[in-house]
C-alpha positions as a LaTeX table, in Angstrom:
\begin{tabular}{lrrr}
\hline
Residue & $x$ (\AA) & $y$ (\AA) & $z$ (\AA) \\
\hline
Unk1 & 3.19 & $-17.52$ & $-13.12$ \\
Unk2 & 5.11 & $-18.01$ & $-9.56$ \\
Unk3 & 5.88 & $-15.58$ & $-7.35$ \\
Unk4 & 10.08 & $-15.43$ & $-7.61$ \\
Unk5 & 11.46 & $-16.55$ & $-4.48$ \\
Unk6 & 13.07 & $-12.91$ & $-4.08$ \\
Unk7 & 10.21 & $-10.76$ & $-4.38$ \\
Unk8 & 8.21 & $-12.95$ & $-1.77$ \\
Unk9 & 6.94 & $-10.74$ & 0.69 \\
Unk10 & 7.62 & $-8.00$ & $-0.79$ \\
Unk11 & 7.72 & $-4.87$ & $-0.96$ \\
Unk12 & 9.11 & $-4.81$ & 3.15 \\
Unk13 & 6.99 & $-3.50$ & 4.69 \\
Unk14 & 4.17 & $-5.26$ & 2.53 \\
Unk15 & 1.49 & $-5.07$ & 5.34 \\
Unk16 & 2.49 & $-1.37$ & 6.40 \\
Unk17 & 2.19 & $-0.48$ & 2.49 \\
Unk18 & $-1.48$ & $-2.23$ & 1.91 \\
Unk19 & $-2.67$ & $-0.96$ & 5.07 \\
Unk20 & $-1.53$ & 2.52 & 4.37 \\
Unk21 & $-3.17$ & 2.86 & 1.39 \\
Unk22 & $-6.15$ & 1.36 & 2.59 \\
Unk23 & $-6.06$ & 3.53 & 5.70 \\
Unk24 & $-5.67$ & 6.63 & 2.92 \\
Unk25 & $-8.30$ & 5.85 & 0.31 \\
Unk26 & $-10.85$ & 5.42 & 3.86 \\
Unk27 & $-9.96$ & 8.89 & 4.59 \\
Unk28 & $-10.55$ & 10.22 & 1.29 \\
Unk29 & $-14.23$ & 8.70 & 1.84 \\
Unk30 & $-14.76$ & 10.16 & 4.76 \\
Unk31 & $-14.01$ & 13.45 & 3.69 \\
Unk32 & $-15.59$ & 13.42 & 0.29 \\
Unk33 & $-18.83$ & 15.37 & 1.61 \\
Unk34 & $-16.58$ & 18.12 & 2.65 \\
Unk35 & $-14.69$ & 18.51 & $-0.71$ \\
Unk36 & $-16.73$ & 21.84 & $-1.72$ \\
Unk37 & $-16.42$ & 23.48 & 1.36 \\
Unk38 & $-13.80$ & 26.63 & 0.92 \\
Unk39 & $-11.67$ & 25.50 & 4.03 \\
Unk40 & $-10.94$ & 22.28 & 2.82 \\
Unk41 & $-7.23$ & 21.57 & 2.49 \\
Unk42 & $-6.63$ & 20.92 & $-0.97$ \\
Unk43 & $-2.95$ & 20.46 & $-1.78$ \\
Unk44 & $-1.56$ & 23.72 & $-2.87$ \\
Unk45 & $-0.47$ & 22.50 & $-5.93$ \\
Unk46 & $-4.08$ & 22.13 & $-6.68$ \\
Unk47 & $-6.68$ & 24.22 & $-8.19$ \\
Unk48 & $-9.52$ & 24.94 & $-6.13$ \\
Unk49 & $-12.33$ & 22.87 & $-6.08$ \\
Unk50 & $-15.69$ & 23.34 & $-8.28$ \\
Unk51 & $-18.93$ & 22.08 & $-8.61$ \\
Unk52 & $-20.76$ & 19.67 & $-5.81$ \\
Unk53 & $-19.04$ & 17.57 & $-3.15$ \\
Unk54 & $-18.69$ & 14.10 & $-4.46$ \\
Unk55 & $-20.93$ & 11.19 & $-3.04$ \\
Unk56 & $-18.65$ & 8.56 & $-0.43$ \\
Unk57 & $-19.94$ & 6.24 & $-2.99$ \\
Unk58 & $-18.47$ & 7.45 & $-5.89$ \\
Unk59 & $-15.19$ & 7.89 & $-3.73$ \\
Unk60 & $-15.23$ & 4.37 & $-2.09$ \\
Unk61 & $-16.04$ & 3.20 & $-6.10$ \\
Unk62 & $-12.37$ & 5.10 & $-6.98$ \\
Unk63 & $-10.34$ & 4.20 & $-3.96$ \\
Unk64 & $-11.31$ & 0.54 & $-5.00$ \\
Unk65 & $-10.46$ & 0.97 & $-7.92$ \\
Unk66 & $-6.69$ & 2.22 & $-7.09$ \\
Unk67 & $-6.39$ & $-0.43$ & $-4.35$ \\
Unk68 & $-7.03$ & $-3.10$ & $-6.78$ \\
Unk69 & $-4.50$ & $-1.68$ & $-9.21$ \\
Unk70 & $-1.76$ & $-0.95$ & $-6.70$ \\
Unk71 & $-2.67$ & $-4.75$ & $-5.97$ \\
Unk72 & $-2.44$ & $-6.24$ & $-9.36$ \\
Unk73 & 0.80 & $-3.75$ & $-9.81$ \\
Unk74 & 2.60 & $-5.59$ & $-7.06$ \\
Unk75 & 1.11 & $-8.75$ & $-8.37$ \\
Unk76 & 2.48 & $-8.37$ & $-11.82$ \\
Unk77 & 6.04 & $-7.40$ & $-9.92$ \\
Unk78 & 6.41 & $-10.31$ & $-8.03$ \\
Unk79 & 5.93 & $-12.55$ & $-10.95$ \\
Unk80 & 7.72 & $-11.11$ & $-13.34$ \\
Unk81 & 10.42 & $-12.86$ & $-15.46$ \\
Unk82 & 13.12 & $-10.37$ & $-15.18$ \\
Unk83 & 16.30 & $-11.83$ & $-13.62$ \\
Unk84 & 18.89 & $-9.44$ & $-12.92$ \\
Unk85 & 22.25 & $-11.54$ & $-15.18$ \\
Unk86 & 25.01 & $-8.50$ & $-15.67$ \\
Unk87 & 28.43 & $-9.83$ & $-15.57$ \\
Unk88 & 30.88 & $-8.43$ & $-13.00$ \\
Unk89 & 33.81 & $-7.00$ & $-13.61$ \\
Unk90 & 37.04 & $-8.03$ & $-11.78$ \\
Unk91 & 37.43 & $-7.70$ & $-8.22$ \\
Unk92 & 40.98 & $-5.72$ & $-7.85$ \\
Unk93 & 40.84 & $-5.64$ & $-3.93$ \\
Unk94 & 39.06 & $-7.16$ & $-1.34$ \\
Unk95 & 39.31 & $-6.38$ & 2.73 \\
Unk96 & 36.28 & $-7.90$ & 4.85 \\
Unk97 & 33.15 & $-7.54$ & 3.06 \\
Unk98 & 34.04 & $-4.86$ & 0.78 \\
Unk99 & 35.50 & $-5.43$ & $-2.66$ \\
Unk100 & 36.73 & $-2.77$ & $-5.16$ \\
Unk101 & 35.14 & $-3.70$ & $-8.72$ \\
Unk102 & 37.62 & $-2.62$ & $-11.77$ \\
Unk103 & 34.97 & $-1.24$ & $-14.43$ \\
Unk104 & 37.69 & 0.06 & $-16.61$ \\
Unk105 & 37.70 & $-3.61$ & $-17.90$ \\
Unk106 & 34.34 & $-3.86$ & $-18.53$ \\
Unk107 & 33.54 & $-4.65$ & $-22.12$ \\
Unk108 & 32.19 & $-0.92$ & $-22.29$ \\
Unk109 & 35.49 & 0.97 & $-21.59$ \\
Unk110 & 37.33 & 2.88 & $-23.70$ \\
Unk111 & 40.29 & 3.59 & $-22.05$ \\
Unk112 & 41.28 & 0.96 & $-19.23$ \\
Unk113 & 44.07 & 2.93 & $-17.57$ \\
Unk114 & 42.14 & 6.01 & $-17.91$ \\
Unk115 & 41.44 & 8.34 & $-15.18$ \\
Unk116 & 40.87 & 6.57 & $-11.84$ \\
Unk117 & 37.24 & 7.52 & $-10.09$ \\
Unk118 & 37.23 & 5.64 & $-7.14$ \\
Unk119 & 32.73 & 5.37 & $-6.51$ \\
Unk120 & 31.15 & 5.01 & $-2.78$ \\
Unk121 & 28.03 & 4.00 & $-3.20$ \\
Unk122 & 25.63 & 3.95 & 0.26 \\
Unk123 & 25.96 & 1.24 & 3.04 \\
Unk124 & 21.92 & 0.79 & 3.53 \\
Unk125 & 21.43 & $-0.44$ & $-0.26$ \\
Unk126 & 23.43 & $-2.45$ & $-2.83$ \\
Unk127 & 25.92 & $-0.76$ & $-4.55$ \\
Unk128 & 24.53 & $-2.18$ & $-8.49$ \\
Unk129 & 22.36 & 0.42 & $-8.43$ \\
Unk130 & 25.09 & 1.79 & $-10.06$ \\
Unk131 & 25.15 & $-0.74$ & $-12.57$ \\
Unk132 & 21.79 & $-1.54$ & $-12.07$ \\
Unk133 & 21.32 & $-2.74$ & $-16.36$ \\
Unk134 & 23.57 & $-3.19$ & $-19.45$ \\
Unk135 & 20.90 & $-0.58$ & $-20.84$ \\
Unk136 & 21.26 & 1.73 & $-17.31$ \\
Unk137 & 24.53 & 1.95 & $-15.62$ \\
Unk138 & 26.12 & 4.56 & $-14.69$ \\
Unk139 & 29.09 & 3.36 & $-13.68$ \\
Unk140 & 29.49 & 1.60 & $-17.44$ \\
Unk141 & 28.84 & 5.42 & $-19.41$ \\
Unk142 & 31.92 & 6.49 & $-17.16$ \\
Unk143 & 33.87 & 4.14 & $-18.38$ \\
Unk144 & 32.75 & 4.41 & $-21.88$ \\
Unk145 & 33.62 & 7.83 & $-21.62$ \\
Unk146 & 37.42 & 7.20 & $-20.90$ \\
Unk147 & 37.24 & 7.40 & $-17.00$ \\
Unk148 & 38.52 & 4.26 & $-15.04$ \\
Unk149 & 35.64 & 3.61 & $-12.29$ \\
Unk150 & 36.51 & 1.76 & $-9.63$ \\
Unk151 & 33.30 & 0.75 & $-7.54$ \\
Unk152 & 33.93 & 0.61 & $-3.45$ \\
Unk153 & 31.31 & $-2.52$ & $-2.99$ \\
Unk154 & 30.76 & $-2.15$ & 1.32 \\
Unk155 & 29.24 & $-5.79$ & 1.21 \\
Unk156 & 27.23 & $-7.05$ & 4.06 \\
Unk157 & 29.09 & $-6.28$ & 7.51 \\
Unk158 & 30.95 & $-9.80$ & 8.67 \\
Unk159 & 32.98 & $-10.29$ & 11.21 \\
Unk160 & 35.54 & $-7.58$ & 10.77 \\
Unk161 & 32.47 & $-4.94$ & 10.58 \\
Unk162 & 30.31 & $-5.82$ & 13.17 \\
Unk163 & 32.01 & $-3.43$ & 15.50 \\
Unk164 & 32.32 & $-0.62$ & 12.38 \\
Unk165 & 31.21 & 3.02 & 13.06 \\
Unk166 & 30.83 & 5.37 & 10.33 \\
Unk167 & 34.32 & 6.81 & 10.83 \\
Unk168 & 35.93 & 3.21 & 11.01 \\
Unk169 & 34.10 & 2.65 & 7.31 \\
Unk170 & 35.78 & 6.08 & 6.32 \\
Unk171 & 39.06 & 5.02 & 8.42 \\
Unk172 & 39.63 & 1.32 & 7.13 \\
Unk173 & 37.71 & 0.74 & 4.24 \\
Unk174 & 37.52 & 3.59 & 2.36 \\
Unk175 & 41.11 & 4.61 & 3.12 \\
Unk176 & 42.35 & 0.86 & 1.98 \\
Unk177 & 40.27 & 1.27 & $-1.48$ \\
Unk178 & 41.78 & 4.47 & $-2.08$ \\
Unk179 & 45.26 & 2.84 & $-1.50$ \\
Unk180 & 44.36 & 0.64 & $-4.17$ \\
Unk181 & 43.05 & 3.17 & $-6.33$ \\
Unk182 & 46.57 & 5.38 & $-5.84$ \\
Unk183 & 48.23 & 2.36 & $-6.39$ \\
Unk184 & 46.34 & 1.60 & $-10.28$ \\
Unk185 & 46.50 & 4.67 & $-11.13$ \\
Unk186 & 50.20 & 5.81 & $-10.13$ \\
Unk187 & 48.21 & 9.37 & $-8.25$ \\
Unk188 & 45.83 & 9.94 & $-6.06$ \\
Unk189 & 42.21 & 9.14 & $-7.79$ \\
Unk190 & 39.57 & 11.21 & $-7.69$ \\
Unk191 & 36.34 & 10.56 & $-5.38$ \\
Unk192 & 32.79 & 10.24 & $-6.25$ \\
Unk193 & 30.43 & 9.74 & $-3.59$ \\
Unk194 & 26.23 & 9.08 & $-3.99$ \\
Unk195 & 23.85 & 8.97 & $-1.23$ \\
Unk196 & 25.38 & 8.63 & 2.24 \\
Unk197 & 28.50 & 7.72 & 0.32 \\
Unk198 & 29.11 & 10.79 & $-0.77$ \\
Unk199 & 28.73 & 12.19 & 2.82 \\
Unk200 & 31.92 & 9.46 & 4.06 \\
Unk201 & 33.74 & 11.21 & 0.96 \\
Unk202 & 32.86 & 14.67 & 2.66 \\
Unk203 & 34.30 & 13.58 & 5.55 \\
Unk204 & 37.50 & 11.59 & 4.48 \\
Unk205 & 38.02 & 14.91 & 1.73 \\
Unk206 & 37.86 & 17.51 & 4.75 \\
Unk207 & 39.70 & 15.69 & 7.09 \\
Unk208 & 42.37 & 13.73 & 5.50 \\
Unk209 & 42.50 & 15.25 & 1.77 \\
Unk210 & 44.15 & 12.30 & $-0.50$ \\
Unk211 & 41.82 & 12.66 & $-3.43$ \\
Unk212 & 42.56 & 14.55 & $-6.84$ \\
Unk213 & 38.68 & 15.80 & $-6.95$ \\
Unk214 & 35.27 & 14.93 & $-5.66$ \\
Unk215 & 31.80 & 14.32 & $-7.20$ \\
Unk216 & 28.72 & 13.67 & $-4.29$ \\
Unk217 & 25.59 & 12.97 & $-6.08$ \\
Unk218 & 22.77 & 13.08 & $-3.34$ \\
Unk219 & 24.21 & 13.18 & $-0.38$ \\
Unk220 & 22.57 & 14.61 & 3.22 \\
Unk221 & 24.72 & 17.14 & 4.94 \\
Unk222 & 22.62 & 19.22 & 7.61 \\
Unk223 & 20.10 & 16.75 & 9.13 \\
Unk224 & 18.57 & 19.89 & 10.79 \\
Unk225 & 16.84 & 20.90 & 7.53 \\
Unk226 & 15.00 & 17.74 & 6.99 \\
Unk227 & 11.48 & 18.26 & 5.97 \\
Unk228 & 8.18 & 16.90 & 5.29 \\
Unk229 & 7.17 & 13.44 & 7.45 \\
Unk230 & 11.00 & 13.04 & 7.91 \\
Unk231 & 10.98 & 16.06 & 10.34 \\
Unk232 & 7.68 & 14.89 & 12.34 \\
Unk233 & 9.68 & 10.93 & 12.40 \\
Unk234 & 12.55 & 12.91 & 14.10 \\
Unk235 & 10.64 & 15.24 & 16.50 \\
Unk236 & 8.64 & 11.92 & 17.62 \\
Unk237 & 12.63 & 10.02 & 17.89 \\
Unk238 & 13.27 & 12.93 & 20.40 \\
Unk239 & 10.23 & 12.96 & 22.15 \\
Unk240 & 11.29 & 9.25 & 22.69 \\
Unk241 & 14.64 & 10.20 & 23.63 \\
Unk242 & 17.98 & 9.56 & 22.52 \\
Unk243 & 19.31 & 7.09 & 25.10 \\
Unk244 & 16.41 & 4.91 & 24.62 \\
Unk245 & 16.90 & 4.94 & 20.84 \\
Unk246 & 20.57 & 3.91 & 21.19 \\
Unk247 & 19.60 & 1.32 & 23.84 \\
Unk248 & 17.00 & $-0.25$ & 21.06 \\
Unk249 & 19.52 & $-0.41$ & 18.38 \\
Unk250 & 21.97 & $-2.36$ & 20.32 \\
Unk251 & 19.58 & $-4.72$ & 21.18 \\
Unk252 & 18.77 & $-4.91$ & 17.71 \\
Unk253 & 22.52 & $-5.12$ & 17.32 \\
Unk254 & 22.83 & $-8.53$ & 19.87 \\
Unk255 & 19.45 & $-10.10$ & 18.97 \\
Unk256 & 21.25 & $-10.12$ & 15.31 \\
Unk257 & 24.50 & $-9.32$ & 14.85 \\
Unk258 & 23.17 & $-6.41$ & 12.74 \\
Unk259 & 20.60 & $-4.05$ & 12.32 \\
Unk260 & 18.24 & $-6.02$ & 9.93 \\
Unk261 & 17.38 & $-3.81$ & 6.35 \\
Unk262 & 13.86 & $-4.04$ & 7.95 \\
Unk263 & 14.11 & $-1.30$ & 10.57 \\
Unk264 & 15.67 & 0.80 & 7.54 \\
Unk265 & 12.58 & $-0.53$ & 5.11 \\
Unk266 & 10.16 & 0.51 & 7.60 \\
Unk267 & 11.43 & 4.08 & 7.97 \\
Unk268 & 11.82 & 4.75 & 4.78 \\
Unk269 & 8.20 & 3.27 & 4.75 \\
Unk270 & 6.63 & 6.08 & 6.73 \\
Unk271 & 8.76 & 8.59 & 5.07 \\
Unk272 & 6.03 & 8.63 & 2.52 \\
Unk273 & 3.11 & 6.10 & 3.50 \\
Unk274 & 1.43 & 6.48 & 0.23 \\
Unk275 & 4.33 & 6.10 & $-2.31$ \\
Unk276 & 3.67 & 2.39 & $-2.89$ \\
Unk277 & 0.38 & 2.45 & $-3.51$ \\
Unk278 & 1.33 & 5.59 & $-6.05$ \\
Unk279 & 4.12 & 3.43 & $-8.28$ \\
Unk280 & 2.81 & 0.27 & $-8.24$ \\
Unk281 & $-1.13$ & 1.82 & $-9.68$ \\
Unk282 & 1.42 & 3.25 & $-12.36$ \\
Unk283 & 3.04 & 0.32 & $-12.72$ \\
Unk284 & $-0.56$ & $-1.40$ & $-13.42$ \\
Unk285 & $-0.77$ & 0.60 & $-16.17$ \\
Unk286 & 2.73 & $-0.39$ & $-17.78$ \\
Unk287 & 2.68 & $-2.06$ & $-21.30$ \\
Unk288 & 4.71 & $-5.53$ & $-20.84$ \\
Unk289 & 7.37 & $-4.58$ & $-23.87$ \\
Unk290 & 8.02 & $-0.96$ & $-22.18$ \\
Unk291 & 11.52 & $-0.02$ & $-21.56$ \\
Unk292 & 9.66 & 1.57 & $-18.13$ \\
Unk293 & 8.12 & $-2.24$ & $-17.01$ \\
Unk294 & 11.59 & $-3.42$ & $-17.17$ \\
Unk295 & 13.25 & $-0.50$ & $-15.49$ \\
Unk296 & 10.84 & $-0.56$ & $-12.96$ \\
Unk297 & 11.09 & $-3.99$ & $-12.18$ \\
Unk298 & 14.76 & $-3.82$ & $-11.83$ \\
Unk299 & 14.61 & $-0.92$ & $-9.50$ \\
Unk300 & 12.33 & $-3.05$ & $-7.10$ \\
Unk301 & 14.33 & $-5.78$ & $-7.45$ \\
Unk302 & 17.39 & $-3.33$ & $-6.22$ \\
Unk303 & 14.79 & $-1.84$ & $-3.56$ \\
Unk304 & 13.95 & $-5.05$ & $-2.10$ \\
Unk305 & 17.74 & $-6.25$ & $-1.94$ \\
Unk306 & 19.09 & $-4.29$ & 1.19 \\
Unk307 & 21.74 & $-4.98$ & 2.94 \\
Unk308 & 21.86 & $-4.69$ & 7.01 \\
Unk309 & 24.19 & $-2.72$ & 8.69 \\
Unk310 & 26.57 & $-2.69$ & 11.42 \\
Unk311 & 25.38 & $-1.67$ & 14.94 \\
Unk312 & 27.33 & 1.36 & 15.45 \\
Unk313 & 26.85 & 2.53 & 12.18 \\
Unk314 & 23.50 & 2.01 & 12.47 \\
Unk315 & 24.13 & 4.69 & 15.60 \\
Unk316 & 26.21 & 6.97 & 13.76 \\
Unk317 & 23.84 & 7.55 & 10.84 \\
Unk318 & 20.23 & 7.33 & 12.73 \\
Unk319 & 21.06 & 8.99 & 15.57 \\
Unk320 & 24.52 & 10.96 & 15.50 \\
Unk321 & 23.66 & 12.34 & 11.91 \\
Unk322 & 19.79 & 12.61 & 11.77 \\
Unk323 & 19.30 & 13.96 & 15.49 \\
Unk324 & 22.55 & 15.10 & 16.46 \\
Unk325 & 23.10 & 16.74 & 13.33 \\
Unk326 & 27.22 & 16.13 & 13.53 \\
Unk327 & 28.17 & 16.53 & 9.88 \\
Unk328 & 26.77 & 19.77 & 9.77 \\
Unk329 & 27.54 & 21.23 & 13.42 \\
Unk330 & 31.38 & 20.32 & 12.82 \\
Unk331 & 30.79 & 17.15 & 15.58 \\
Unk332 & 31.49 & 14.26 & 12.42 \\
Unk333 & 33.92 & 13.93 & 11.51 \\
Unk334 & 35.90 & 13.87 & 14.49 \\
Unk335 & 39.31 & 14.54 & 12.90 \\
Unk336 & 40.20 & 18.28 & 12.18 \\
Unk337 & 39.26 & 19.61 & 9.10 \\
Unk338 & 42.38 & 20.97 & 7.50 \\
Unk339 & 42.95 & 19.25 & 4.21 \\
Unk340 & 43.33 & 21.80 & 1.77 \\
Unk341 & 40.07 & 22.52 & $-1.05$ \\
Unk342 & 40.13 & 20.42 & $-3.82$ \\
Unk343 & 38.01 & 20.86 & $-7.14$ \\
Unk344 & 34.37 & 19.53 & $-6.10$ \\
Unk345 & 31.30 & 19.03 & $-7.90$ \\
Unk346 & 27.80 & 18.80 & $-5.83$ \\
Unk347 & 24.92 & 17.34 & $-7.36$ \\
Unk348 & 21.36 & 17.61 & $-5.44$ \\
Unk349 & 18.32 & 16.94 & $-6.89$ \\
Unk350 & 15.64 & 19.37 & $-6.75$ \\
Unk351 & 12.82 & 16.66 & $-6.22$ \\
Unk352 & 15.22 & 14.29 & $-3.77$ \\
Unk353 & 12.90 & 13.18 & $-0.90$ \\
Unk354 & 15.82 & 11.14 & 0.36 \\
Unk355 & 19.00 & 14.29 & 0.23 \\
Unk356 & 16.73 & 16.88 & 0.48 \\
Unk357 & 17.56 & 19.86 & $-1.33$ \\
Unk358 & 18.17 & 21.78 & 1.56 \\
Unk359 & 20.21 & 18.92 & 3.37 \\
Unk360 & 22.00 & 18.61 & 0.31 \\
Unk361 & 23.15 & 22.07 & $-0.81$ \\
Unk362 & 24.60 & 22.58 & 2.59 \\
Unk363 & 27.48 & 20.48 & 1.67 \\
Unk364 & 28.18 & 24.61 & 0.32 \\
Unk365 & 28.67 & 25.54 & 3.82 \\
Unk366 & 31.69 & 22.80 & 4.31 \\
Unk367 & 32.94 & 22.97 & 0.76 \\
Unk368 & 32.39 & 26.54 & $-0.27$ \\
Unk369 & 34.91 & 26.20 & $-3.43$ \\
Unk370 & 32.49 & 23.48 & $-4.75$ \\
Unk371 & 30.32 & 23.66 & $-8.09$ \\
Unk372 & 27.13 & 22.96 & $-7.14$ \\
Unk373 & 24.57 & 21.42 & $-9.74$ \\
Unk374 & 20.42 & 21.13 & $-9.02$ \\
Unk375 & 18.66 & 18.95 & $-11.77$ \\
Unk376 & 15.06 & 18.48 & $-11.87$ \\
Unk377 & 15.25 & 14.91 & $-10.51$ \\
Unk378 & 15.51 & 12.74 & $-7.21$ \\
Unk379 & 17.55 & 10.60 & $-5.02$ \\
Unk380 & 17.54 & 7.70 & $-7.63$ \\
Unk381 & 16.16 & 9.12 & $-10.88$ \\
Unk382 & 19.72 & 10.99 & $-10.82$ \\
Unk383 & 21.36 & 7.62 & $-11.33$ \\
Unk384 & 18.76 & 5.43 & $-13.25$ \\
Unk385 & 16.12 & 8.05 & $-14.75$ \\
Unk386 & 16.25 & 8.26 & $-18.24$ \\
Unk387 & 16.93 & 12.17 & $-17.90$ \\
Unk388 & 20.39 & 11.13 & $-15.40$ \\
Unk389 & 22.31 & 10.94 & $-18.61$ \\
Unk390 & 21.84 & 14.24 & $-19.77$ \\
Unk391 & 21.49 & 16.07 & $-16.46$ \\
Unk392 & 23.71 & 14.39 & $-14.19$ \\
Unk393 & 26.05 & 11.95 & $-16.23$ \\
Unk394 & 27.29 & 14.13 & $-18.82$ \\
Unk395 & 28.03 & 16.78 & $-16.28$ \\
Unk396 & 30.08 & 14.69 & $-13.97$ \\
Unk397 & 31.98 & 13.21 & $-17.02$ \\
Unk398 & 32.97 & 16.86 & $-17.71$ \\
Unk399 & 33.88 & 17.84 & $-14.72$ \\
Unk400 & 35.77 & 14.54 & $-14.01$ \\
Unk401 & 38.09 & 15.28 & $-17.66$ \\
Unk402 & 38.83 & 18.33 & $-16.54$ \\
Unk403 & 39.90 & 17.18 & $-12.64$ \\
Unk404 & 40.66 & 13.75 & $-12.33$ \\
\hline
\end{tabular}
């Protein structure tokens, strides 16, 4: 079978990904005759070491061995037959790029002039994530449920975004869609937010009020708390400096007319080096008929379908919000925050890599009237793991009966 024209070249960065794990598994061998010694640093999570020190051969025997799956695993990806063919629902509202999607007329609705949820997904990735399968969308159990979601799709930046900040986003687009919403439903909607969507709600909720309740589902509030490889990426962006960082992305910015989904790919990339080679040897090992192959291959698919972003928004999230830290130090948004509290749920998952917990559970600090919910999941699992529906959809459902 072909490789689908899509998945050609993928997963961006493919080269960065192979070499990684290649560069990893070498390691591994060169540290096998060590393994026994007591100093060695095991992974606390680990129980300590017994018995003799492998052989490098035995190693460089394994670390073929997973190369060659995490090889076949992309293999089998990029040829597989699943085609993404879920029908749309109608577009109620367009300005620009963005479009408002009315899923309280999607076949799966109960109640089509139910509750009005107005959804902000992130800029960086496509907003059917969401709606990513007839089988797996969240947006499609909230209207089954009664609610009205309206998804806020930010499109591609054209013309009329090119110049778009983050507030401008929050200013023009999300303020229009939540005309719209007001409109449909005769009051003001309520607001769910997920990833750096939810952290626009934040800011349009604290500054401007005009929502009957918020939901943020994985979204980044205090950049300063940032662990892991994330915190070494931004002590090496200072080290670099600022200026030259915001210099570079308006190059970008002119060389393109956006900041290509590449630069974002990459980053995300060395986030966690080793996480391709790690789902795509488990992906290997996926029977064809499994629930999981198809899942999985839909999620790449979703993965590998960025969308660029504007230049200045490309500033205000890489370098206003992860080094400046402006959400949390009361810098972003710029307006005053006086809008009086209004019922607000925050979701973080314990395992997000992406809104880590403690980024995440800061949102407490701006929003201390919230409800604040940690399941055991991540950044995506929360919206397309098959334990979202029980820890995550269910709960918002609830809370959105009872406020929106």
């Amino acid at each position: 079978m072909r490789v689908a024209p899509h998945r050609r070249g993928q997963p961006t960065p493919l080269i960065f990904h192979l070499s990684a794990a290649l560069v990893g598994y070498t390691q591994g061998i060169l540290a096998a005759p060590n393994a026994a010694d007591p100093s060695f640093p095991w992974h606390p999570d680990l129980p300590p070491f017994a018995g003799p020190a492998p052989t490098p051969l035995d190693v460089t025997v394994e670390a073929a061995r997973r190369l060659n799956a995490m090889i076949d695993g992309i293999a089998r990806w990029q040829t597989h037959p699943y085609r993404r063919d879920l029908a749309e629902p109608p577009v109620v509202w367009q300005m620009g790029a963005a479009r408002v999607l009315d899923y309280g007329q999607a076949p799966e609705a109960t109640d089509p002039q139910g509750p009005v949820v107005l959804v902000a997904p992130s800029l960086i990735n496509r907003a059917y994530v969401l709606d990513l399968m007839a089988e797996n969308s969240f947006l499609r159990a909230l209207a089954a449920a009664g609610l009205r979601p309206l998804l806020l799709d930010w499109g591609a930046p054209g013309p009329m975004e090119a110049k778009f900040d983050l507030s401008d986003y929050t200013a023009q687009t999300l303020m229009g869609a939540l005309a719209v919403a007001h409109g449909l439903g005769g009051k003001p909607p309520a607001l769910l937010g997920y990833c750096m969507g939810g952290t626009l709600c934040v800011g349009h909720v604290l500054t401007r009020g005009g929502a009957r309740a918020l939901v943020t589902i994985g979204a980044p509030w205090d950049f300063g708390a940032i662990g892991g490889m994330a915190h070494h990426i931004r002590d090496g962006a200072y080290r670099y400096g600022i200026p030259q960082i915001r210099q570079s992305l308006r190059g970008l910015a002119a060389a393109f007319g956006t900041i290509p989904i590449s630069l974002f790919q990459h980053l995300f990339a060395l986030v966690d080096p080793i996480q391709a080679a790690r789902k795509f040897r488990h992906f290997h090992t996926l029977p064809d008929d499994a629930p999981q192959t198809r899942l999985f291959v839909a999620l790449e698919d979703w993965l590998a379908d960025g969308v660029p972003m504007a230049g200045p928004a490309a500033e205000t999230l890489l370098i206003d919000w992860h080094l400046e830290n402006t959400p949390a130090t009361g810098a972003w948004p710029s307006a005053p925050r006086n809008a009086p509290p209004i019922p607000s749920l925050l979701i973080c998952g314990a395992r997000d890599s992406i809104a880590q917990p403690p980024m995440a559970t800061a949102l407490k600090q701006a929003l201390p009237h919230a409800d604040l919910l940690s399941p055991p999941l991540g950044h995506v699992g929360m919206i397309t793991g098959s334990a979202a529906p029980v820890h995550v959809w269910e709960p918002v459902v609830e809370f959105l009966r009872a406020h929106a």
